[in-house]
C-alpha positions as CSV (number, residue, x, y, z in Angstrom):
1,X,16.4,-1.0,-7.3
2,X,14.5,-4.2,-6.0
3,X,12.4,-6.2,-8.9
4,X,9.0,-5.4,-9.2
5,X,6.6,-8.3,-8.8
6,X,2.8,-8.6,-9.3
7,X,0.0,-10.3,-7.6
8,X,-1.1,-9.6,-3.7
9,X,1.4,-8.8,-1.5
10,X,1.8,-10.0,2.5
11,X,3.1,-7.8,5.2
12,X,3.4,-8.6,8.9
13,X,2.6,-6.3,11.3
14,X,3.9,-7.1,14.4
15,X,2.7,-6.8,17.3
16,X,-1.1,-6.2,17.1
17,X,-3.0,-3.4,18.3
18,X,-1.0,-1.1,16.3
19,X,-2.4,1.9,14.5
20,X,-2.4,1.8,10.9
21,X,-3.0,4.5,8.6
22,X,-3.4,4.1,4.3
23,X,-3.8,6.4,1.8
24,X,-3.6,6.0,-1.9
25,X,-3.3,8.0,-4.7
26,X,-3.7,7.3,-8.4
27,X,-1.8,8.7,-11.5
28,X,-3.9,7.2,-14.0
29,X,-6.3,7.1,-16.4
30,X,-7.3,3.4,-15.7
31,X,-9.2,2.7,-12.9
32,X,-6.5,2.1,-9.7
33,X,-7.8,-0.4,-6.9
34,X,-6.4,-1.3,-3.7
35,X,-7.5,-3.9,-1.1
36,X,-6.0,-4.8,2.2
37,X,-7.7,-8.0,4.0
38,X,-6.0,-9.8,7.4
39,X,-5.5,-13.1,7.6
40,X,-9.1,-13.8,8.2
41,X,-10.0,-12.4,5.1
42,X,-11.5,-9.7,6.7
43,X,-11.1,-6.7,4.5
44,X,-9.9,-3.7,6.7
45,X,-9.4,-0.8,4.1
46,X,-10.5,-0.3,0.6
47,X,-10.6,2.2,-2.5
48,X,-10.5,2.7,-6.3
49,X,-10.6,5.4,-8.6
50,X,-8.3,7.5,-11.3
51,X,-6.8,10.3,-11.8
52,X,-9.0,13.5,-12.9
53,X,-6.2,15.0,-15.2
54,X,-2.9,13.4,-16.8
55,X,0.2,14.3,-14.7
56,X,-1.8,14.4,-11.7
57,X,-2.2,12.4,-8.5
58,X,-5.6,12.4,-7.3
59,X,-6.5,11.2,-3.6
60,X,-8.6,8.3,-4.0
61,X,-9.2,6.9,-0.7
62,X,-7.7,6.6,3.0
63,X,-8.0,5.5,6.6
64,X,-7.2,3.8,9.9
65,X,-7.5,0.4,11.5
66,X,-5.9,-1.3,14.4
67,X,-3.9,-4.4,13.9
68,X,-4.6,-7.5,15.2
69,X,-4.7,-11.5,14.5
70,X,-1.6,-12.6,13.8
71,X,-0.2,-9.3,12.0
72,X,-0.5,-11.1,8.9
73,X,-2.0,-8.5,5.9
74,X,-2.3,-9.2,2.0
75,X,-2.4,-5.6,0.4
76,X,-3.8,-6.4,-3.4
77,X,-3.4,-3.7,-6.3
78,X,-4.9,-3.4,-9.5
79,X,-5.1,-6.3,-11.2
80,X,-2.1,-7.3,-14.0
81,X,-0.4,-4.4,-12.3
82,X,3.8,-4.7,-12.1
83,X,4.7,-3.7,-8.7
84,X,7.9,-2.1,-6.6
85,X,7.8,-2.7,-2.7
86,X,9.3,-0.5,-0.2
87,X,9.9,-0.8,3.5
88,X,11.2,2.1,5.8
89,X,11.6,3.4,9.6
90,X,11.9,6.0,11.8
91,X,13.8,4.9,15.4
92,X,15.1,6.8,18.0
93,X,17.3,5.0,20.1
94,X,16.9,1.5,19.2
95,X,13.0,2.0,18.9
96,X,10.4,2.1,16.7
97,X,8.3,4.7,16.4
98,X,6.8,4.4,12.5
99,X,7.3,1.7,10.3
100,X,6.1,2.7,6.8
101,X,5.6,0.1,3.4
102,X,4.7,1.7,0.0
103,X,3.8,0.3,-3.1
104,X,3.7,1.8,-6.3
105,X,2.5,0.2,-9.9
106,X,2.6,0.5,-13.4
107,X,-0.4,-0.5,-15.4
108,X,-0.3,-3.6,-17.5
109,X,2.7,-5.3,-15.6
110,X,6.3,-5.0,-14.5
111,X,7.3,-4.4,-18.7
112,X,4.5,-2.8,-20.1
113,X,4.2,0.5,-21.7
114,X,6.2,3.2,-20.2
115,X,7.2,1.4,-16.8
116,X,7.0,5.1,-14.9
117,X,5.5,3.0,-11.6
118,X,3.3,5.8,-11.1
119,X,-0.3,4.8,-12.1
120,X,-1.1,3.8,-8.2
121,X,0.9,4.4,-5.0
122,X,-0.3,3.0,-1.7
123,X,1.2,3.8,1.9
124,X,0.8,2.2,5.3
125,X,2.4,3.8,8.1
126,X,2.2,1.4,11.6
127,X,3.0,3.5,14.1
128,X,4.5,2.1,17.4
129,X,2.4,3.9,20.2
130,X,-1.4,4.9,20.1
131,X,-2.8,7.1,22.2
């Protein structure tokens, strides 16, 4: 299991024009945030919110953009948040059709309270071809 960190988070996405979809869900009481701005500080997708009941992940934001620039994205959870970091594909013959990071948290930091990772969980899915 890699060790969670905290604080914005880069990712590259190379190389631009690629469609990018985000969604995020929150598993918590607290108020979950999630900002993603290129490396123009440009802010490309957005949300906040919490969950309505305990136990259950609530839908508190999504959408799309294009990449561009120079790929370079800082994704930035809730604040004091400890945070795991995941990166996956999907390729078919030596190519790459989706190319997925997701992030989860855990309110109050990598140690605190009951370190379930679960409060906040944010995906990106680049996807190789448009159209």
């Amino acid at each position: 299991m890699p060790s969670a960190v905290t604080g914005p988070q880069q990712i590259s996405i190379d190389p631009s024009g690629k469609l990018v979809t985000v969604a995020a869900f929150a598993q918590s009481g607290g108020n979950q945030t999630v900002k993603i701005v290129d490396s123009n500080d440009n802010e490309v997708f957005s949300a906040s919110g919490s969950s309505r009941s305990g136990g259950v992940f609530t839908y508190v934001g999504g959408g799309s953009f294009t990449s561009g620039g120079d790929g370079t994205y800082t994704v930035t959870l809730t604040e004091g948040s400890g945070i795991l970091v995941g990166e996956d594909t999907i390729v078919e013959k030596g190519e790459v059709f989706l190319h997925r990071y997701s992030f989860i948290t855990n309110d109050g930091g990598a140690g605190a309270g009951d370190r379930d990772f679960n409060d906040l969980f944010v995906t990106l899915s680049v996807f190789g071809y448009t159209g």
